[in-house]
C-alpha positions as CSV (number, residue, x, y, z in Angstrom):
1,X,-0.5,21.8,-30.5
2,X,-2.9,19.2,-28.8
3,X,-6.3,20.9,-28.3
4,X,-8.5,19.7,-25.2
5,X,-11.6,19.5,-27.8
6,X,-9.4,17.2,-29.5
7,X,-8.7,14.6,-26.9
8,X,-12.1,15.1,-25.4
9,X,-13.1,13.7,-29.2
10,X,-11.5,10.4,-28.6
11,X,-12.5,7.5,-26.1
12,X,-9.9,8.3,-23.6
13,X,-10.5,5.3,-21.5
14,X,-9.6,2.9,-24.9
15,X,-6.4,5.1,-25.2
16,X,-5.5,4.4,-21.6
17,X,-5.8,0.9,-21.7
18,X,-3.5,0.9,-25.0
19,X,-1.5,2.4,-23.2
20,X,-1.9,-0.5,-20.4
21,X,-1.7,2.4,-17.9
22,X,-5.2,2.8,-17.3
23,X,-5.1,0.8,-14.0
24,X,-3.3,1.8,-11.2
25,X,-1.8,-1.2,-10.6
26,X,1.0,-0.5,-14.0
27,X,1.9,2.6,-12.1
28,X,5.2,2.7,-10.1
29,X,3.8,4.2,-6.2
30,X,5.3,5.5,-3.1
31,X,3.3,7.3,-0.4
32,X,4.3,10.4,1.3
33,X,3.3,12.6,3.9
34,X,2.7,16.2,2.0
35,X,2.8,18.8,4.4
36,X,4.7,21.3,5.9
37,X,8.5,20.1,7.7
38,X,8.6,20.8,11.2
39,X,12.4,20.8,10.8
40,X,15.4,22.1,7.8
41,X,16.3,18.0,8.1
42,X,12.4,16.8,7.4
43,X,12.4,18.8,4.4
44,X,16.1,17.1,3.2
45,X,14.9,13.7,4.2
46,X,11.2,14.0,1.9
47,X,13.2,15.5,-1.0
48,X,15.8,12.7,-0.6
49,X,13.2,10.6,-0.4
50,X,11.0,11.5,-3.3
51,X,14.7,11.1,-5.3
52,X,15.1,7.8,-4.1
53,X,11.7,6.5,-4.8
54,X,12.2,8.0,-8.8
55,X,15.6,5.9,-8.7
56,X,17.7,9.5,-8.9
57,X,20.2,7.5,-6.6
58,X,21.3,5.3,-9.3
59,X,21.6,8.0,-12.0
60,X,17.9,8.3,-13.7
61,X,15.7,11.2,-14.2
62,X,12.8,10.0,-15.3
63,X,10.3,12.2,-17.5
64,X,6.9,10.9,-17.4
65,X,3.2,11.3,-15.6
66,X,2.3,11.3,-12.3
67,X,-0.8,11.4,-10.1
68,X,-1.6,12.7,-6.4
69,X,-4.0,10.4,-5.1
70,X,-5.6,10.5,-1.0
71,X,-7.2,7.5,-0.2
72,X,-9.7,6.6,-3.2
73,X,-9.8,10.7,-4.3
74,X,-7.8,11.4,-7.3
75,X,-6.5,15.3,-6.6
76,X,-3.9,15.7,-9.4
77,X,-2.4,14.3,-12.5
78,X,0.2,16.2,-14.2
79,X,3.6,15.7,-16.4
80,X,7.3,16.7,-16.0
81,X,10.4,16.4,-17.2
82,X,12.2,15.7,-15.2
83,X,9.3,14.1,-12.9
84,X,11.8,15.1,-9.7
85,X,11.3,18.7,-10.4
86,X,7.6,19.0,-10.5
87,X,7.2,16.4,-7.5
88,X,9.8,18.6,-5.5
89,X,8.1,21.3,-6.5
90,X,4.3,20.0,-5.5
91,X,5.6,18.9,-2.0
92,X,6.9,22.6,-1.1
93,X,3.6,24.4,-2.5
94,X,1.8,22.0,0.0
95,X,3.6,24.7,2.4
96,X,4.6,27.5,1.0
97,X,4.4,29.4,-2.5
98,X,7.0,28.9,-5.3
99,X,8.5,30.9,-7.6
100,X,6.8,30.2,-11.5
101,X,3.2,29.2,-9.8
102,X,0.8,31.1,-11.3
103,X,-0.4,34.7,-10.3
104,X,-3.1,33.3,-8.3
105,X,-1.0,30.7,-6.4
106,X,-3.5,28.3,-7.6
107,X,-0.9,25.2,-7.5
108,X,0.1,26.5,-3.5
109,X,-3.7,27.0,-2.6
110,X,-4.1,23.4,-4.2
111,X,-2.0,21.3,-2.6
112,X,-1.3,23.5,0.9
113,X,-5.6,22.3,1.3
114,X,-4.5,18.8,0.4
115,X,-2.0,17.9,2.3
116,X,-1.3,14.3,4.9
117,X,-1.1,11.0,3.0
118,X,-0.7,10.7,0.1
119,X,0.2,8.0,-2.5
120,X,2.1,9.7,-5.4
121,X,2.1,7.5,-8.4
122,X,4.2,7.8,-11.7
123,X,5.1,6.3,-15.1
124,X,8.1,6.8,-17.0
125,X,6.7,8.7,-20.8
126,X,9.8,9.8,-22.8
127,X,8.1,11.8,-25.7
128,X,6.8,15.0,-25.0
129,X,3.9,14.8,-27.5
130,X,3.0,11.3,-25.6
131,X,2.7,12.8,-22.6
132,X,0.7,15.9,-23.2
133,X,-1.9,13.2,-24.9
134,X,-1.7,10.9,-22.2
135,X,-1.9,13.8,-19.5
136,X,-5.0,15.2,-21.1
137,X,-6.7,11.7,-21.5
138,X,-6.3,11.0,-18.0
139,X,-7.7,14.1,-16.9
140,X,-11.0,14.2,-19.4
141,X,-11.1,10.0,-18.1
142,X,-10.8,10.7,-14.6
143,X,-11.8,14.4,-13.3
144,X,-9.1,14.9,-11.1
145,X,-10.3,17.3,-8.3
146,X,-7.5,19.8,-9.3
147,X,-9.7,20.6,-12.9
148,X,-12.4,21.6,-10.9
149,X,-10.1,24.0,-8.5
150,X,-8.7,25.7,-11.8
């Protein structure tokens, strides 16, 4: 298992630019507005949105990483596989809690106090390994506001 001490050991930004994902400009980006529906057909129209914007229309399910960014403050960066599950998943615990969040809520409290515009952006990482590296690097690189909240 990847230990934090062990990333934190490494240059992280050096790793990211191997990576060439280190600027935002590699990143695939839609924005979105993350709060709570006013209506049952707002809700189906973000998810269906969110799917479209990961390419789920034509068939993909991309795992990778993805960040949660308003205006030039980075909030969030984060993995999944699938990346449609955990985005789904972030938009509704901008409103309500979820089932599998934490005992604390700490992912509802999160993003239900950062919610509006936001600009999600993601990249497609098949390996798992990969990502939990790349992940971690990205969060020791950047400070996301979310690893202060925790």
């Amino acid at each position: 298992m990847i230990k934090d001490q062990q990333v934190r050991a490494i240059n992280c930004k050096a790793l990211l630019e191997q990576n060439n994902i280190l600027s935002w400009e590699n990143w695939n980006r839609f924005s979105i507005k993350h709060s709570k529906p006013t209506t049952l057909g707002e809700k189906t129209k973000q998810v269906e949105f969110i799917k479209q914007e990961l390419g789920l229309d034509q068939g993909d399910n991309p795992a990778g990483l993805y960040a949660y960014r308003q205006g030039d403050n980075l909030l969030y960066v984060g993995k999944g596989r699938p990346l449609f599950n955990r985005l789904k998943s972030h938009y509704r615990e901008s409103y309500e809690p979820i089932p599998g969040d934490t005992r604390t809520k700490r992912w509802h409290r999160f993003f239900s106090a950062h919610t509006g515009d936001l600009t999600i952006y993601w990249i497609t990482v098949k390996d798992e390994m990969t990502r939990k590296i790349l992940e971690l690097a990205f969060q020791v690189h950047y400070k996301p506001m979310f690893e202060s909240f925790r």
